[in-house]
C-alpha positions in Angstrom: -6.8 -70.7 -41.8 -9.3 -69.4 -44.4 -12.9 -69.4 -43.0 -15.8 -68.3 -45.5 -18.5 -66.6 -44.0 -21.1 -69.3 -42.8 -24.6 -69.0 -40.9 -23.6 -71.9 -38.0 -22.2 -69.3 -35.6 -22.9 -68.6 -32.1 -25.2 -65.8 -31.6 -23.6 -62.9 -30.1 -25.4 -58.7 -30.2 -25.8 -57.0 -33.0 -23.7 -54.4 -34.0 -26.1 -52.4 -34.2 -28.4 -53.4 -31.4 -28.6 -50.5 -29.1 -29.0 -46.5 -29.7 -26.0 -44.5 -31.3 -27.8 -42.0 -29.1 -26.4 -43.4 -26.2 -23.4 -41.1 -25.1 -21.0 -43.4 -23.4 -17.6 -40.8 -24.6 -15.7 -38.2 -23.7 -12.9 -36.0 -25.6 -9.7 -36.0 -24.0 -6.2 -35.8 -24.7 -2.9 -38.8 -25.1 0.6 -37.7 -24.8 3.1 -40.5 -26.1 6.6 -41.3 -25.3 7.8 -38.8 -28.0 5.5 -36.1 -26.5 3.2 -35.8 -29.1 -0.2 -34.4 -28.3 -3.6 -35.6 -29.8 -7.0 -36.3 -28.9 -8.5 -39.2 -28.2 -12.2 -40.4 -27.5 -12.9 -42.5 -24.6 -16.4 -45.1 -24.0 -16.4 -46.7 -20.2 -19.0 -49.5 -19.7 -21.3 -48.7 -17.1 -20.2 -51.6 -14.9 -17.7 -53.5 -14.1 -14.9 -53.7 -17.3 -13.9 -56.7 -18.8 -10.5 -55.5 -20.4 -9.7 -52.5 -22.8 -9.5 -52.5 -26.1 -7.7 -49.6 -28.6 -9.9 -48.8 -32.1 -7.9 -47.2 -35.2 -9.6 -45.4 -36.9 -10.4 -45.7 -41.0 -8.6 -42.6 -42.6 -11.8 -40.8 -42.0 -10.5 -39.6 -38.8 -12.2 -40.7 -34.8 -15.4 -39.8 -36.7 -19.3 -40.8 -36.2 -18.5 -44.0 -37.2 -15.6 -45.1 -34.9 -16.6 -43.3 -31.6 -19.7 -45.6 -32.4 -17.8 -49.0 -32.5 -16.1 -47.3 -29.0 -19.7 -47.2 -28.0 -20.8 -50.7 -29.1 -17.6 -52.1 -27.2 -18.1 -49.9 -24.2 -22.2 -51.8 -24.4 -20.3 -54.9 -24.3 -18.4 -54.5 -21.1 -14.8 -53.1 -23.0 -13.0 -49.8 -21.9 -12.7 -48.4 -25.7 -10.3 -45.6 -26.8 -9.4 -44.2 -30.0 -6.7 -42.0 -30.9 -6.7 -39.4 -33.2 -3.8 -40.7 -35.4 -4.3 -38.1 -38.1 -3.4 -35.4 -35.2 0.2 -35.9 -36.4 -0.7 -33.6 -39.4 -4.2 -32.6 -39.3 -5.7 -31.7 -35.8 -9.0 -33.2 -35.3 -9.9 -34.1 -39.0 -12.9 -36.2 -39.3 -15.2 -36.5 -42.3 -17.9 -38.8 -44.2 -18.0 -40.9 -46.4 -18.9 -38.4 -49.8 -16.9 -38.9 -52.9 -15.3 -35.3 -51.8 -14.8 -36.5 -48.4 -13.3 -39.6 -49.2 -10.8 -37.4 -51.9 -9.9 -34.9 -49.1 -9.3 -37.8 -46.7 -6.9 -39.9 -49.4 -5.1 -36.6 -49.4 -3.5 -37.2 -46.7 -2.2 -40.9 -47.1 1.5 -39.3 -47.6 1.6 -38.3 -44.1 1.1 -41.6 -42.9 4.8 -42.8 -40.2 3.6 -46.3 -38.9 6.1 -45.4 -36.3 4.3 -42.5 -35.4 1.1 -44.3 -34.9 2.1 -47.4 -33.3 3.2 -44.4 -30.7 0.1 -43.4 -30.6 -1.8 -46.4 -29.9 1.0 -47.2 -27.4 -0.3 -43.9 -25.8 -3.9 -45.5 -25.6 -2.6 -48.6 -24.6 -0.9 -46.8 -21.9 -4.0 -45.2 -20.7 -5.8 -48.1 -20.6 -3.9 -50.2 -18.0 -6.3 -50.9 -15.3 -8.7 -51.9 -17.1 -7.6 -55.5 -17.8 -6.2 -57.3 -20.5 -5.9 -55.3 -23.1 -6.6 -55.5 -27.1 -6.6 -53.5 -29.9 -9.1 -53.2 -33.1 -8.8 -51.5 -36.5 -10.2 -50.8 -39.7 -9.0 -50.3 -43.2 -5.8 -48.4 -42.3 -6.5 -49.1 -38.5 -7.0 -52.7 -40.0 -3.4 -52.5 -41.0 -2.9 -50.3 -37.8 -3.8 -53.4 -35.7 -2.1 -56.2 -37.2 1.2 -54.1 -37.0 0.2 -53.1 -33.2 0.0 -57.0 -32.7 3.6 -58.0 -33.7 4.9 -54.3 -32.6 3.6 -53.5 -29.4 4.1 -55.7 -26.5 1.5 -56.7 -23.7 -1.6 -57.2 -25.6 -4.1 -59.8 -25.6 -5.9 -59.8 -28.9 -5.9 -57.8 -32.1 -8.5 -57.6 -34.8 -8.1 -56.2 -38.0 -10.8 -55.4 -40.4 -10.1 -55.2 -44.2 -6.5 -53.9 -43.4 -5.2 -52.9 -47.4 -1.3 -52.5 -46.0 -1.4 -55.8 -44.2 0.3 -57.4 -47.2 3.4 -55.4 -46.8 3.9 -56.3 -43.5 3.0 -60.3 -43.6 6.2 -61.2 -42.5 5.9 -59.7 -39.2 5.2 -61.6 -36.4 2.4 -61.0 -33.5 2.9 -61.3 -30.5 -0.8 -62.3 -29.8 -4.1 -63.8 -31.2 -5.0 -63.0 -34.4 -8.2 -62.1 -36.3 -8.6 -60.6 -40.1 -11.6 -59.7 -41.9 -12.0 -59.3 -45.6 -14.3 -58.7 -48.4 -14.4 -60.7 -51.1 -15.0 -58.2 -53.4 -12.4 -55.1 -51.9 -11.1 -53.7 -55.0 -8.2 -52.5 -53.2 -7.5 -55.9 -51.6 -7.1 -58.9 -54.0 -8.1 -62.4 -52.9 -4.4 -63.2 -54.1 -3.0 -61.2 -51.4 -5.5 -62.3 -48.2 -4.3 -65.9 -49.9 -0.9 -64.6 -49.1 -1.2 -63.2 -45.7 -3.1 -66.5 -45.0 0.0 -68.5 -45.6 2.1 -66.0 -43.7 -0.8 -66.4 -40.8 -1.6 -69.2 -40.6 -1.9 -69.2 -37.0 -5.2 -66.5 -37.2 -8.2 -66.5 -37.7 -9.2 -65.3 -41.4 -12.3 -64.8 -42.3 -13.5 -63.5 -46.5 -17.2 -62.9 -46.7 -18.4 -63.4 -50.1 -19.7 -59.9 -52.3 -18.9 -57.8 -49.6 -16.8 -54.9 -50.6 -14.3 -52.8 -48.7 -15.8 -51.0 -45.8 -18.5 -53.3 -45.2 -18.4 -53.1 -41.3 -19.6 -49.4 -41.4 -23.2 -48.6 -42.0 -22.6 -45.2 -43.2 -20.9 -46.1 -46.3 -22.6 -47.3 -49.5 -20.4 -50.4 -49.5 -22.2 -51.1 -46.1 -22.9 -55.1 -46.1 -25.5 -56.3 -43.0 -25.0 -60.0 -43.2 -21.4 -59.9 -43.5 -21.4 -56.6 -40.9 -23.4 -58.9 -38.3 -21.1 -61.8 -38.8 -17.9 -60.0 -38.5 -19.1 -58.9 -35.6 -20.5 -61.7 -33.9 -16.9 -63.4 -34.9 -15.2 -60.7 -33.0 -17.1 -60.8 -30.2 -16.2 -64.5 -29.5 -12.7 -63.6 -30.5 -12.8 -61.3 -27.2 -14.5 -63.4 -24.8 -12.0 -65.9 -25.8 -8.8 -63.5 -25.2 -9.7 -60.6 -23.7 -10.7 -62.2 -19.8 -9.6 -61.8 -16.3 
């Protein structure tokens, strides 16, 4: 179904709503089934965890950004790991978000094996057992990371996928859990013809379009940075949890 963004939703925290300063993390290293080596960053709540969750990373790398979603989850009660997926090529590439930075990162979209990283969030996965249900989040490749984890990878609970550009390609697969998308209305790299195609294909998720926000509108380090929408995607995915990820 194909939800526009609206203001009648329940109130959840802010994405934004506590300190980045707060170091919940810790470096360590995953070693998957085809014993591949990469890092990995890793936020614990400080009580009692509700379930894990995976985050893939943008192709940015497990930068500022995403070990802050890690945080915001870990705030919220979630064990939160991300993998270093770009480890395959690049060990422990991160960047910004600079015109350069964004060039350099593109640079490496050859590299990308799906195979290769659905290993590699199997490896979080894998470390994450004990903590409860488990999920898995992405975001623009992670987005597309996510939605393939969900029809790929069996056991989890949820999956969330933010503005996911590959997610087209792979419509026809079919996940194995719930289901939520998020997309801009105004991602030049994602036409409203294809979310209207992966709706069809979906129509079992939740799919949300928030009008004039452009790609990357989650993160508030790029320019395309989008609070309303931001706060409502979030607030979305935090019911989505609650809903799915439970003991």
């Amino acid at each position: 179904m194909l939800k526009a963004a609206a203001d009648d939703q329940p109130h959840f925290k802010s994405a934004f709503a506590f300190s980045r300063e707060d170091n919940l993390g810790k470096q360590f290293k995953l070693t998957t089934t085809d014993k591949h080596s990469l890092g990995a960053y890793r936020a614990d709540p400080k009580g009692a965890a509700k379930g894990g969750l995976v985050v893939v990373q943008e192709i940015f790398g497990v930068n500022h950004h995403i070990r802050a979603v890690c945080d915001r989850l870990a705030a919220l009660g979630y064990v939160a790991l991300a993998p270093a997926v770009f480890d395959r090529f690049v060990r422990d590439f991160e960047c910004g978000y600079t015109p350069d930075e964004i060039a350099h990162a593109r640079s490496y979209l050859g590299n990308l094996n799906w195979d290769h990283m659905m290993a590699d969030i199997a490896a979080g996965v894998g470390d994450l057992k004990g903590a409860g249900p488990l999920g898995v989040i992405g975001f623009c490749m992670g987005g597309t990371a996510a939605f393939l984890a969900a029809c790929r990878i069996p056991g989890l609970s949820a999956a969330v996928a933010y503005y996911g550009g590959m997610i087209g390609k792979f419509a026809d697969e079919k996940p194995k859990c719930p289901l939520q998308m998020h997309f801009g209305e105004k991602d030049e790299g994602i036409p409203m013809s294809v979310v209207d195609e992966i709706k069809k294909k979906q129509p079992q998720a939740e799919t949300y379009v928030y009008p004039g926000a452009a790609h990357g509108f989650y993160c508030d380090e790029r320019a395309s940075y989008n609070k309303a929408s931001a706060d409502l995607a979030w607030s979305r995915t935090q019911e989505f949890l609650t809903k799915h990820i439970k003991k």
